[in-house]
PQR file with spaces between the fields and no chain letter, atoms N, CA, C, O and H, PARSE charges and radii, in Angstrom:
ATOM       1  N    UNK     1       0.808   -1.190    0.000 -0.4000 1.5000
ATOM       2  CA   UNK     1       0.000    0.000    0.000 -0.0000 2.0000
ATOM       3  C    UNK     1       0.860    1.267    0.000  0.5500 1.7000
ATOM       4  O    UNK     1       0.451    2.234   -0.642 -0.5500 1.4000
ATOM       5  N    UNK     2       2.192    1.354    0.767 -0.4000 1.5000
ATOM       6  CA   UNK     2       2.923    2.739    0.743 -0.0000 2.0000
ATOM       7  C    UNK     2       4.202    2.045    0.207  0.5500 1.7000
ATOM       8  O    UNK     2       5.235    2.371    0.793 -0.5500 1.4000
ATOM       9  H    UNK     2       2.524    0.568    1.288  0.4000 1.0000
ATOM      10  N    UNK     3       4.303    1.279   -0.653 -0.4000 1.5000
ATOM      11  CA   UNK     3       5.277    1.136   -1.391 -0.0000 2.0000
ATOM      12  C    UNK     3       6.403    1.908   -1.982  0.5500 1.7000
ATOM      13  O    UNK     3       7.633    1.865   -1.989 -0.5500 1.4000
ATOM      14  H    UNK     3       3.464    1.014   -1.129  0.4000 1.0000
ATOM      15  N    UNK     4       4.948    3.006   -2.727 -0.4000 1.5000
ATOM      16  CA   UNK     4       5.666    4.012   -3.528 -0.0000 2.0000
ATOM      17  C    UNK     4       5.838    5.544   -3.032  0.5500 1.7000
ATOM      18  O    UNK     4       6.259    6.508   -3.673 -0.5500 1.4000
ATOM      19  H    UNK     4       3.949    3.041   -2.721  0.4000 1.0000
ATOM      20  N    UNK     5       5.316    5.462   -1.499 -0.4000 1.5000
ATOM      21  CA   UNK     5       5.722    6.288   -0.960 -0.0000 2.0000
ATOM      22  C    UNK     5       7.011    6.824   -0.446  0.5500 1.7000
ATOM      23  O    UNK     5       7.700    6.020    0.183 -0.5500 1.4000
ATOM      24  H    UNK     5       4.974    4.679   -0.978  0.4000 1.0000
ATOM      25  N    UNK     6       7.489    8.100   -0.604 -0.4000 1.5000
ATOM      26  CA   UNK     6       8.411    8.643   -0.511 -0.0000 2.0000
ATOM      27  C    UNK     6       9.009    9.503   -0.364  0.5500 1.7000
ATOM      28  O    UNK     6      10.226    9.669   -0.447 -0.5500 1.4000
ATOM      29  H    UNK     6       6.930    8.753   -1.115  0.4000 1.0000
ATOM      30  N    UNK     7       7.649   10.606    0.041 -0.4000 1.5000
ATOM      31  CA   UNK     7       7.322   12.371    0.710 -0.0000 2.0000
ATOM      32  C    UNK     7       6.550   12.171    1.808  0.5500 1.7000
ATOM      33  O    UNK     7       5.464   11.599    1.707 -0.5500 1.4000
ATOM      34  H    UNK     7       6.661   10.472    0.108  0.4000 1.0000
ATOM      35  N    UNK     8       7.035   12.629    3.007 -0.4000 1.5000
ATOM      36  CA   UNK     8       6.116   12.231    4.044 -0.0000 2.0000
ATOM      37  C    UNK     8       6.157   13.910    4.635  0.5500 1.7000
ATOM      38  O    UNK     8       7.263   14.438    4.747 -0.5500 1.4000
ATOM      39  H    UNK     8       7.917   13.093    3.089  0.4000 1.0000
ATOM      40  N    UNK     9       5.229   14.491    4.904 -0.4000 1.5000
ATOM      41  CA   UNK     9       4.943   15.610    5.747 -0.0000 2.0000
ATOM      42  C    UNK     9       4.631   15.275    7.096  0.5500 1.7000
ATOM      43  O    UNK     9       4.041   14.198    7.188 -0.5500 1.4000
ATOM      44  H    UNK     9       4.331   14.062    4.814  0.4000 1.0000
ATOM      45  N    UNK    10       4.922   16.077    8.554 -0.4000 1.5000
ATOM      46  CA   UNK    10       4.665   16.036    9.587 -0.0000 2.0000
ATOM      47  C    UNK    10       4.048   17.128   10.151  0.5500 1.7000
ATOM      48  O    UNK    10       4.680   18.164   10.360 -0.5500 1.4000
ATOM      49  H    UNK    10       5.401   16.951    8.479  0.4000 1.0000
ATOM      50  N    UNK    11       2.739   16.995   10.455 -0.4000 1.5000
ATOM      51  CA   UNK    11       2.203   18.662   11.049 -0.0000 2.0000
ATOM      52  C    UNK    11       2.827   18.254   12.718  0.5500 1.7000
ATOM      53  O    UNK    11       2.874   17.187   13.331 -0.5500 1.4000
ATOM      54  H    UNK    11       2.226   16.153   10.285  0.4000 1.0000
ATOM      55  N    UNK    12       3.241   19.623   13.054 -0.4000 1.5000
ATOM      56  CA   UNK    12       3.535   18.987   14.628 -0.0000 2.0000
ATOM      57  C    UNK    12       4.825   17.868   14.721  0.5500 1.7000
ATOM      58  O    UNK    12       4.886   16.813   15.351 -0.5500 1.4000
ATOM      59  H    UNK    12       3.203   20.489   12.556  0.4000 1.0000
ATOM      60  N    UNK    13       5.716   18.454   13.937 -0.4000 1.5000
ATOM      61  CA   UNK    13       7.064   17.613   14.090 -0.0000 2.0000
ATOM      62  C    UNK    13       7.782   17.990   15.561  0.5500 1.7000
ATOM      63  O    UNK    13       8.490   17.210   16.198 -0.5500 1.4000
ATOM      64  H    UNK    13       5.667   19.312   13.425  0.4000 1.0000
ATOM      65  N    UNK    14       7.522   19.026   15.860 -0.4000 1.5000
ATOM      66  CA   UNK    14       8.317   19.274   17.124 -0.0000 2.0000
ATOM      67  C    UNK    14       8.116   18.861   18.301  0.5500 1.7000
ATOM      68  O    UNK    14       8.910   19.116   19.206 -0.5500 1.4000
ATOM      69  H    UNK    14       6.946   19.659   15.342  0.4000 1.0000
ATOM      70  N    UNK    15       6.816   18.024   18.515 -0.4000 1.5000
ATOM      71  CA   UNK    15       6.780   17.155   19.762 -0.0000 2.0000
ATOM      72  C    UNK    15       7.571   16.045   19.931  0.5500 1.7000
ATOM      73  O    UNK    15       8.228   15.622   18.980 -0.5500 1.4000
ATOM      74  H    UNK    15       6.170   17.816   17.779  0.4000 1.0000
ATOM      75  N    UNK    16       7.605   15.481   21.072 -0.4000 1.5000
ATOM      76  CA   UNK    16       8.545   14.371   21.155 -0.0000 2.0000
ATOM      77  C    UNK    16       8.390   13.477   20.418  0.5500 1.7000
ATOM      78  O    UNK    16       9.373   12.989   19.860 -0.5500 1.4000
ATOM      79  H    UNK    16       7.071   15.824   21.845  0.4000 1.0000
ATOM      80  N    UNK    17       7.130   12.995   20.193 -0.4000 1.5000
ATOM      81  CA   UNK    17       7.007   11.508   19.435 -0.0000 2.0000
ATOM      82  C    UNK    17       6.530   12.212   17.703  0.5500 1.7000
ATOM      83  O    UNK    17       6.967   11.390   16.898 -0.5500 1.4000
ATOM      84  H    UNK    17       6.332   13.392   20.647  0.4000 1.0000
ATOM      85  N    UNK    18       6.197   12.765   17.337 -0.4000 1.5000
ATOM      86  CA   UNK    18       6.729   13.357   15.609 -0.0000 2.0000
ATOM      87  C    UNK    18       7.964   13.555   15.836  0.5500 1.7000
ATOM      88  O    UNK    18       8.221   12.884   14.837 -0.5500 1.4000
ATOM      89  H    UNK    18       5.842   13.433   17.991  0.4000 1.0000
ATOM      90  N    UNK    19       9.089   13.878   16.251 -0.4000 1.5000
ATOM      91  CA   UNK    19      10.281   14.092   15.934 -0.0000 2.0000
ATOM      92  C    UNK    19      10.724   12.924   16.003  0.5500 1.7000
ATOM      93  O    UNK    19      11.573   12.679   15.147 -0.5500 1.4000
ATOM      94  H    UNK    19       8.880   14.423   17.063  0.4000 1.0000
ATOM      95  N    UNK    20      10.419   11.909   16.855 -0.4000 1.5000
ATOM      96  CA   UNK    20      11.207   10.557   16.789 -0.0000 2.0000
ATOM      97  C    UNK    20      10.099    9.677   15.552  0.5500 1.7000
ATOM      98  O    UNK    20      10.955    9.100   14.882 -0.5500 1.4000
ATOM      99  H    UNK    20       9.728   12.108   17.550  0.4000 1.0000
ATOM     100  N    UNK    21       9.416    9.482   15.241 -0.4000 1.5000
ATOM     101  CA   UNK    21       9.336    9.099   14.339 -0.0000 2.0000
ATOM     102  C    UNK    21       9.811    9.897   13.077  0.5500 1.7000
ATOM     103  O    UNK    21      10.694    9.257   12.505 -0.5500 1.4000
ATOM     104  H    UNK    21       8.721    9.951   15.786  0.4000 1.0000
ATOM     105  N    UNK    22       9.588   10.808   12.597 -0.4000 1.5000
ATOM     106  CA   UNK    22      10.354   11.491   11.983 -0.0000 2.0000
ATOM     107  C    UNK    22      11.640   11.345   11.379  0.5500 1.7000
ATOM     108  O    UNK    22      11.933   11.245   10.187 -0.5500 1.4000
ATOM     109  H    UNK    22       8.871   11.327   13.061  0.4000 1.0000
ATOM     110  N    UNK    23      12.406   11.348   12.466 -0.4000 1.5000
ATOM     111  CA   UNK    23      13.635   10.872   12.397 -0.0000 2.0000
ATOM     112  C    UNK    23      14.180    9.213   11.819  0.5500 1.7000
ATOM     113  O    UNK    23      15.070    8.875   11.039 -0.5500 1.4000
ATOM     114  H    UNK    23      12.169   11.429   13.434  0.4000 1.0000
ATOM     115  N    UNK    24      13.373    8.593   12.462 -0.4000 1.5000
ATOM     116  CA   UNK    24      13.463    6.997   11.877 -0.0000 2.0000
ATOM     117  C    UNK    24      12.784    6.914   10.469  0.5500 1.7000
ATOM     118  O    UNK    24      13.222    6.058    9.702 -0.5500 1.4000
ATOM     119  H    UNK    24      12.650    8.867   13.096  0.4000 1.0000
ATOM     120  N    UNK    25      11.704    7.761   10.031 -0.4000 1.5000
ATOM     121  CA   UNK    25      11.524    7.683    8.455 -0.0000 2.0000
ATOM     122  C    UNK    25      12.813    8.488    7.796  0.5500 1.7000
ATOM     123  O    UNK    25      12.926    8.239    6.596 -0.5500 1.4000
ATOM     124  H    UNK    25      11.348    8.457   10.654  0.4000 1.0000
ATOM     125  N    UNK    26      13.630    9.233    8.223 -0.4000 1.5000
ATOM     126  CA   UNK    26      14.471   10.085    7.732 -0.0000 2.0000
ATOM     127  C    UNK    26      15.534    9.197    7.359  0.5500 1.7000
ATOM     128  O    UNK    26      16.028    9.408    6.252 -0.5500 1.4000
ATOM     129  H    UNK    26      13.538    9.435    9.199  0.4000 1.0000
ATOM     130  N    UNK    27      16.083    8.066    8.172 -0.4000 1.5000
ATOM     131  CA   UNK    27      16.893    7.186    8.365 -0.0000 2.0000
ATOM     132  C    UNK    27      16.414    6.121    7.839  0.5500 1.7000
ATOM     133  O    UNK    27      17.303    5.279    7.967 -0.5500 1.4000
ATOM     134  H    UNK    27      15.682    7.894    9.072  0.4000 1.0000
ATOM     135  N    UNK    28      15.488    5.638    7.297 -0.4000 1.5000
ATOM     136  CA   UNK    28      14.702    4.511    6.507 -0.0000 2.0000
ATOM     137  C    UNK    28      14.855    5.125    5.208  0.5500 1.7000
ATOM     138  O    UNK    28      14.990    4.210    4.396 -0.5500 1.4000
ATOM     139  H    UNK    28      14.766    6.322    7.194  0.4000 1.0000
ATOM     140  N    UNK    29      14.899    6.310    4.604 -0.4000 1.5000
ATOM     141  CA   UNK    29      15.228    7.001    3.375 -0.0000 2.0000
ATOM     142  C    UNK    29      14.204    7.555    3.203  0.5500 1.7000
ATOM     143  O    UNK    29      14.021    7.530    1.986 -0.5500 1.4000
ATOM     144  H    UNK    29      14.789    7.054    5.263  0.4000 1.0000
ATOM     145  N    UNK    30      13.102    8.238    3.852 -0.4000 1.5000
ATOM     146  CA   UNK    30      12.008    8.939    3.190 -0.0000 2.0000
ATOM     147  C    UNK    30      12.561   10.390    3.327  0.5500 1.7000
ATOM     148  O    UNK    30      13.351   10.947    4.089 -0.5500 1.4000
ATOM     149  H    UNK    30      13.250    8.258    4.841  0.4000 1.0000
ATOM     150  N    UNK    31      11.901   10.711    2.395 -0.4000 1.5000
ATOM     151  CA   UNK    31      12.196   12.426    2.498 -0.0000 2.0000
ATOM     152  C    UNK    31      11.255   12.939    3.652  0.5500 1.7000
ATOM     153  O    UNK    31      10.271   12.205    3.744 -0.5500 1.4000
ATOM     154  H    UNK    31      11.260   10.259    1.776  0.4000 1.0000
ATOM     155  N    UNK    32      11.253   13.935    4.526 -0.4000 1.5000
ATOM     156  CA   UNK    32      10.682   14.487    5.281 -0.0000 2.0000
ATOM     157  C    UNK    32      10.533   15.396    5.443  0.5500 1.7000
ATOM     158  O    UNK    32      11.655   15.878    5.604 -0.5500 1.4000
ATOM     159  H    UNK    32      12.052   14.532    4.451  0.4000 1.0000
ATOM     160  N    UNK    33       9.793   16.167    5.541 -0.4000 1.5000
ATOM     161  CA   UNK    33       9.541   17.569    5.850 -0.0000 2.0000
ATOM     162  C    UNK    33       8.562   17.508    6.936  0.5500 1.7000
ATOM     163  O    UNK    33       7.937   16.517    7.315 -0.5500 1.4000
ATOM     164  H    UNK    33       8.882   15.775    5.411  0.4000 1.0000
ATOM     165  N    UNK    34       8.504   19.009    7.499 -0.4000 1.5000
ATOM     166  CA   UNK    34       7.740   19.218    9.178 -0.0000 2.0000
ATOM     167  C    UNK    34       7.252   20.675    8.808  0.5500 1.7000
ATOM     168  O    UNK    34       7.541   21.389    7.847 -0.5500 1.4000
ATOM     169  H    UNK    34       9.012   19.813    7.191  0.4000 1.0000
ATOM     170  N    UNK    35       6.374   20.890    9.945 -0.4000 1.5000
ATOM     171  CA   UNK    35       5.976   22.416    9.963 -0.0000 2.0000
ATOM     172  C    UNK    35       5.245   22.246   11.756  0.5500 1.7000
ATOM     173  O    UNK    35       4.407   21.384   12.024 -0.5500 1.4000
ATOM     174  H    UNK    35       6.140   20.310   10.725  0.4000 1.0000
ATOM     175  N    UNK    36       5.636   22.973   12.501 -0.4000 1.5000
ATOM     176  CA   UNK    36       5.082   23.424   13.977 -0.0000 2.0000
ATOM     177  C    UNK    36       4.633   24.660   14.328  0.5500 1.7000
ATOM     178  O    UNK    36       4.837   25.584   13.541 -0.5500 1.4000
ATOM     179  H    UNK    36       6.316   23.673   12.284  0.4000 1.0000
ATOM     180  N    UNK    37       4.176   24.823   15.149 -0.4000 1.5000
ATOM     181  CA   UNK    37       3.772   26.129   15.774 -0.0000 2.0000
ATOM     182  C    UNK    37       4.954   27.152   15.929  0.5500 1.7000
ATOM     183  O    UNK    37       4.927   28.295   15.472 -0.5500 1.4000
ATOM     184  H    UNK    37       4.010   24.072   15.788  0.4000 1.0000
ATOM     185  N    UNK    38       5.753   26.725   16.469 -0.4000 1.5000
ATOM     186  CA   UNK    38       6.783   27.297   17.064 -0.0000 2.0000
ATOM     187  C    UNK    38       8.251   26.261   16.672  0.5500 1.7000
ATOM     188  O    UNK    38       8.227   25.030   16.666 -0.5500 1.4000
ATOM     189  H    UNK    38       5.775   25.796   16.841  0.4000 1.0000
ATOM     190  N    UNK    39       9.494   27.138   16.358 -0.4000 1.5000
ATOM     191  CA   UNK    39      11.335   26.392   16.502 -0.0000 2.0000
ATOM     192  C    UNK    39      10.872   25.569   17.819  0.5500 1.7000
ATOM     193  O    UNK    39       9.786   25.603   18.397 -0.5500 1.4000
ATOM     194  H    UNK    39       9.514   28.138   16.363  0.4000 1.0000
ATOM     195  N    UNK    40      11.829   24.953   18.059 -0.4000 1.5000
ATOM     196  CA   UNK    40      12.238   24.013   19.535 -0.0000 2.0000
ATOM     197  C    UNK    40      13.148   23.722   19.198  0.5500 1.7000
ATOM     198  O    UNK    40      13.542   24.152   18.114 -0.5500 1.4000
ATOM     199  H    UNK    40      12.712   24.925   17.589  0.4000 1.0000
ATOM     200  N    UNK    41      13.906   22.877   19.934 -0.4000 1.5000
ATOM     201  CA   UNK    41      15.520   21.955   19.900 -0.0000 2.0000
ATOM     202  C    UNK    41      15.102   21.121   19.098  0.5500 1.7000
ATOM     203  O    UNK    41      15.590   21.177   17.969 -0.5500 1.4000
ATOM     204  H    UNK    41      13.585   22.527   20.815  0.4000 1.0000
ATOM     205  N    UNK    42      14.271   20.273   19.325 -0.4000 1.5000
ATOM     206  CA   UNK    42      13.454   19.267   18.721 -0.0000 2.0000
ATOM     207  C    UNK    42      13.353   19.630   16.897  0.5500 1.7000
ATOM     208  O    UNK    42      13.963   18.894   16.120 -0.5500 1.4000
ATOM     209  H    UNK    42      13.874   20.228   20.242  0.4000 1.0000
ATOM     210  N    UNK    43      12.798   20.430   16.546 -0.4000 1.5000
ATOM     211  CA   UNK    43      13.248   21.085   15.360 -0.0000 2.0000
ATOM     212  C    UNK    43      14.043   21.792   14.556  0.5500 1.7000
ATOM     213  O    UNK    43      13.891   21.978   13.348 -0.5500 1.4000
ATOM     214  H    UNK    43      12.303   21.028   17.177  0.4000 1.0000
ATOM     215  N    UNK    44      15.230   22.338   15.523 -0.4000 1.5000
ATOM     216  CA   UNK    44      16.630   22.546   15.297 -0.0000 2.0000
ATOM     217  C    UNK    44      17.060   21.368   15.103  0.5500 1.7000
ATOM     218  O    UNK    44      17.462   21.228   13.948 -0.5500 1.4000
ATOM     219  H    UNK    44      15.353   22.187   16.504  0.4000 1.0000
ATOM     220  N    UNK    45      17.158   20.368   15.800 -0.4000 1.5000
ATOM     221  CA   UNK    45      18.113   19.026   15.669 -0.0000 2.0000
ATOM     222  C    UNK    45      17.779   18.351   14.476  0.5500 1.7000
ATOM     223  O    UNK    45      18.553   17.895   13.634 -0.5500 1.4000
ATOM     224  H    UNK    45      16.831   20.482   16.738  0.4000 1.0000
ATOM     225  N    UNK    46      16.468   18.334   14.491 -0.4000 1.5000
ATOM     226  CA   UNK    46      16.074   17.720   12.960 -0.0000 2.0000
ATOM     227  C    UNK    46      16.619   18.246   12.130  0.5500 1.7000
ATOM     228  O    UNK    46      17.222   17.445   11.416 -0.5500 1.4000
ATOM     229  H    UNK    46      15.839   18.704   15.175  0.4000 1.0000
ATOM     230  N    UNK    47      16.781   19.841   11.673 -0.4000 1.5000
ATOM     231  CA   UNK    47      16.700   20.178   10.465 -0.0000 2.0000
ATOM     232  C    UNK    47      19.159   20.089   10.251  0.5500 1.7000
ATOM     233  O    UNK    47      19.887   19.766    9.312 -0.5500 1.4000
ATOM     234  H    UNK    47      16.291   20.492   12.253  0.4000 1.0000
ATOM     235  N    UNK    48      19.489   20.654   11.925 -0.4000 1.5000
ATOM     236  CA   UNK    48      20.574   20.242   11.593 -0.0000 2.0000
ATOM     237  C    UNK    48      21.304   19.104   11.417  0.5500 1.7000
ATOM     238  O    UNK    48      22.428   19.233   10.934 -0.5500 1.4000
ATOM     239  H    UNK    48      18.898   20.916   12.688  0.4000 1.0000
ATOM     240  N    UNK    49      20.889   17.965   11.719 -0.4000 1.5000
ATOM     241  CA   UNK    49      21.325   16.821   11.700 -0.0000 2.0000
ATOM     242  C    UNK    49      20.929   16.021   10.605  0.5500 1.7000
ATOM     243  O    UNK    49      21.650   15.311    9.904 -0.5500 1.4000
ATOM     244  H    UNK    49      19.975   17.860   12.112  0.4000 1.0000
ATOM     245  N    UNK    50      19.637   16.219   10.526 -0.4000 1.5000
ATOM     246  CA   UNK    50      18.794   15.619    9.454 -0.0000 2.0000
ATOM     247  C    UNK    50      18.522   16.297    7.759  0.5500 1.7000
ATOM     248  O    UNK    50      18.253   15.745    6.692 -0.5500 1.4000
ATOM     249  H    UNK    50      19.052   16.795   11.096  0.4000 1.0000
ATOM     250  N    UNK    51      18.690   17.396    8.057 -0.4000 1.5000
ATOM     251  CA   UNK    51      18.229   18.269    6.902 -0.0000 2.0000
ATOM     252  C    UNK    51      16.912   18.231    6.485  0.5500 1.7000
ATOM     253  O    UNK    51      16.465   18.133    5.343 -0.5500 1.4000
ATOM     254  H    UNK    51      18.908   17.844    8.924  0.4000 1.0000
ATOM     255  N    UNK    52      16.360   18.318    7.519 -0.4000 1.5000
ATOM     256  CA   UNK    52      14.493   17.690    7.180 -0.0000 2.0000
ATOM     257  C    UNK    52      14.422   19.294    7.330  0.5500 1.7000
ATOM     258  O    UNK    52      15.067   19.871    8.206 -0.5500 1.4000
ATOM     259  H    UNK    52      16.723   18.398    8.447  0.4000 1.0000
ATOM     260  N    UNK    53      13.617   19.953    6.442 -0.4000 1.5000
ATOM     261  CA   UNK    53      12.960   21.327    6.192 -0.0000 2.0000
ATOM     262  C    UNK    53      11.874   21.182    7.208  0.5500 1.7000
ATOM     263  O    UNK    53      11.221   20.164    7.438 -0.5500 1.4000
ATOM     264  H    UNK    53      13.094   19.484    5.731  0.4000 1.0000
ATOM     265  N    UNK    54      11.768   22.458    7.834 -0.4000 1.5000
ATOM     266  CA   UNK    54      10.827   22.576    8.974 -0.0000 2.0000
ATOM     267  C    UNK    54      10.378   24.156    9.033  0.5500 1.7000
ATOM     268  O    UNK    54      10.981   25.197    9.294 -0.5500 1.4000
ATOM     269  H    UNK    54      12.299   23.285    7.648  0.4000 1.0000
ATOM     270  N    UNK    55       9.450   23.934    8.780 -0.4000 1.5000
ATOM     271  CA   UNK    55       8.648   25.209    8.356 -0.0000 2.0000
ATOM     272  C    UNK    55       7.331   25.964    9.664  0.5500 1.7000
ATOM     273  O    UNK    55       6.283   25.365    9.906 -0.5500 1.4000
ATOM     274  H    UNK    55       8.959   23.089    8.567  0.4000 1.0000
ATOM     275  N    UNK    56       7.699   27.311   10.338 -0.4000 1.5000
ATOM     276  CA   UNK    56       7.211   27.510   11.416 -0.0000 2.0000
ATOM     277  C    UNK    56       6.020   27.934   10.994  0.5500 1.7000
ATOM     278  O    UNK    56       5.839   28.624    9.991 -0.5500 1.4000
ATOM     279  H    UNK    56       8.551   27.797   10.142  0.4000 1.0000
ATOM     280  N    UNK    57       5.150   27.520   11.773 -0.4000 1.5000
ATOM     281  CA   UNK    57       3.672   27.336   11.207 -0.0000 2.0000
ATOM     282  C    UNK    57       3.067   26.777   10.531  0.5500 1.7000
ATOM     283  O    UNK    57       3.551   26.119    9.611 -0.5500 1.4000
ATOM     284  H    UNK    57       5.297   26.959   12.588  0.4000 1.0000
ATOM     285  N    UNK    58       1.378   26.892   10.859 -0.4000 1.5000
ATOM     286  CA   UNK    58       0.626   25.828    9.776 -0.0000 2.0000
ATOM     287  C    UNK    58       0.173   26.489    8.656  0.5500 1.7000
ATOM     288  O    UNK    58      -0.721   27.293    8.919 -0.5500 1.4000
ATOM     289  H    UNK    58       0.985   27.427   11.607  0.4000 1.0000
ATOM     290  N    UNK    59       0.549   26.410    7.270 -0.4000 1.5000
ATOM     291  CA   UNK    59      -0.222   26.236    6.201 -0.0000 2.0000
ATOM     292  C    UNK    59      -0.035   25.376    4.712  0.5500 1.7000
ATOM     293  O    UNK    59       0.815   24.725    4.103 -0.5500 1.4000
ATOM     294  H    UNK    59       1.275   25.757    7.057  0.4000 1.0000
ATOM     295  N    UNK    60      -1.098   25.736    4.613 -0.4000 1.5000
ATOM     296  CA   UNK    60      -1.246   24.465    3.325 -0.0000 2.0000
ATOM     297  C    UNK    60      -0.112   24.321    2.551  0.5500 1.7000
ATOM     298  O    UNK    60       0.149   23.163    2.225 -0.5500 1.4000
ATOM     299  H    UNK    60      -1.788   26.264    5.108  0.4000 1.0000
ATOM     300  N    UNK    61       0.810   25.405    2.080 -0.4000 1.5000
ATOM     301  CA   UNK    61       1.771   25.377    1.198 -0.0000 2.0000
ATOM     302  C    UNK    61       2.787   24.871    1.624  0.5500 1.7000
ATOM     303  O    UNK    61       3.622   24.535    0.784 -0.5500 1.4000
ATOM     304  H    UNK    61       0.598   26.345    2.345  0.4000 1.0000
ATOM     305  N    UNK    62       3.059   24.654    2.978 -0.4000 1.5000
ATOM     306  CA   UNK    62       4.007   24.029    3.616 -0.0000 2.0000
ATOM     307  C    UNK    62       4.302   22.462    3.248  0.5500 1.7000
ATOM     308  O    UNK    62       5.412   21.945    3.125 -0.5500 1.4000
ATOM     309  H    UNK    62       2.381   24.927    3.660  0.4000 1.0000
ATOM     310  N    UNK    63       2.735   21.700    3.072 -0.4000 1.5000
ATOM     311  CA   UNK    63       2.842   20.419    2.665 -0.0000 2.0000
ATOM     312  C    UNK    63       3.834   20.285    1.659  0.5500 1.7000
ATOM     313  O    UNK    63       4.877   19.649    1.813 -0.5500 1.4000
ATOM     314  H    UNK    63       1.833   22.119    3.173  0.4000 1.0000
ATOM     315  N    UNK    64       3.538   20.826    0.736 -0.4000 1.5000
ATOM     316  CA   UNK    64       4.060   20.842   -0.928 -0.0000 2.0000
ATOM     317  C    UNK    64       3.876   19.564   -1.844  0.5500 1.7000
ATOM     318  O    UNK    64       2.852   19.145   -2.384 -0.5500 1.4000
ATOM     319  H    UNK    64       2.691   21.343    0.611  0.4000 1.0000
ATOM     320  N    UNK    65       5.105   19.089   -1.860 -0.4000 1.5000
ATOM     321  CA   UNK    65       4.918   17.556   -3.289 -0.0000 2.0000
ATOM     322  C    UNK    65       4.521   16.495   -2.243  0.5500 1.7000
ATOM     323  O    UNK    65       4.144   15.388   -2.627 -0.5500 1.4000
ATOM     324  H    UNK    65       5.937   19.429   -1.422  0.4000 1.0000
ATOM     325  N    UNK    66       4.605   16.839   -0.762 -0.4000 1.5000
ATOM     326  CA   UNK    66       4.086   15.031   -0.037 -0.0000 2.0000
ATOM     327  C    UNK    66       3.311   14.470   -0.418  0.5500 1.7000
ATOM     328  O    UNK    66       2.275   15.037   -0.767 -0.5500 1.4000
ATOM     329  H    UNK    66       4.911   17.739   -0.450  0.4000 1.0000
ATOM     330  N    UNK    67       3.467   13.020   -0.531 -0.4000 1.5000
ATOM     331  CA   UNK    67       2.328   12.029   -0.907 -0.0000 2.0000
ATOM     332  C    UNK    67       1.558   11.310    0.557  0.5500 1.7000
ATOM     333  O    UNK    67       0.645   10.485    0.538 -0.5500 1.4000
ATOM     334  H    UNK    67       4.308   12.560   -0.248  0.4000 1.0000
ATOM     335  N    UNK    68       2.258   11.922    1.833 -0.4000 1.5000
ATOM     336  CA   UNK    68       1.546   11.381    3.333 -0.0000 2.0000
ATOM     337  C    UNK    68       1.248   12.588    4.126  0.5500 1.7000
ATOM     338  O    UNK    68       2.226   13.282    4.403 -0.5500 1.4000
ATOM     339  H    UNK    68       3.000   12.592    1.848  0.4000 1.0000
ATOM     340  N    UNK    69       0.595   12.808    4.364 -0.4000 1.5000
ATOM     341  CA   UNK    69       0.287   14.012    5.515 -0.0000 2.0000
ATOM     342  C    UNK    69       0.374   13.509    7.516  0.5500 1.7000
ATOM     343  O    UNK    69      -0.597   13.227    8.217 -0.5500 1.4000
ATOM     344  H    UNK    69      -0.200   12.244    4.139  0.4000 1.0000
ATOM     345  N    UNK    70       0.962   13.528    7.689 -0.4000 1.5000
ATOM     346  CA   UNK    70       0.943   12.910    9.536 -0.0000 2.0000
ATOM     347  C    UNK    70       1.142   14.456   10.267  0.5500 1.7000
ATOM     348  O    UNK    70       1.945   15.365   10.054 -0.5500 1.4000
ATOM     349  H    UNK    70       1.751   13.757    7.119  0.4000 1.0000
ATOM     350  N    UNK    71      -0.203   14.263   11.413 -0.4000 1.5000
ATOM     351  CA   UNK    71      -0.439   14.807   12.099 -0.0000 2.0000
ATOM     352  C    UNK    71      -0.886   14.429   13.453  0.5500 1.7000
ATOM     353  O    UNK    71      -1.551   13.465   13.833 -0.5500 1.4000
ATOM     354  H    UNK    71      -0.855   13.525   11.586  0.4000 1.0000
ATOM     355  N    UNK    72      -0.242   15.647   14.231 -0.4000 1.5000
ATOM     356  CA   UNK    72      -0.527   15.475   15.525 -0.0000 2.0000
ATOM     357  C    UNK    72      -1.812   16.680   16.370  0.5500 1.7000
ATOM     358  O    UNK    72      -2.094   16.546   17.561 -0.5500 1.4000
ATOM     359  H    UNK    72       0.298   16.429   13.922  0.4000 1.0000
């Protein structure tokens, strides 16, 4: 079923458990991207370690090319 998946968006990456999953799709090879309310460490670390784009705030354009939307 998500075979051909391979853009995953995270609304709410900066909580503890979106960032750790997050991170393990990042490391499984999916592309990732995030968008939160607010920076945190939690979303610093991602984007420096990971290079996962993390975009402050919610809107639609933030999704972009994802083919998964995950939200918290």
């Amino acid at each position: 079923m998500f075979r051909n998946v391979k853009r995953i968006h995270f609304i709410g990456i900066g909580g503890i458990g979106m960032s750790g999953i997050a991170e393990v799709l990042c490391n499984l090879g999916f592309q990732v991207s995030g968008s939160d309310a607010k920076k945190s460490k939690n979303t610093e670390r991602l984007e420096s370690l990971h290079q996962i784009r993390i975009e402050e705030g919610h809107a639609g354009e933030n999704v972009g090319d994802a083919q998964v939307v995950v939200y918290s």
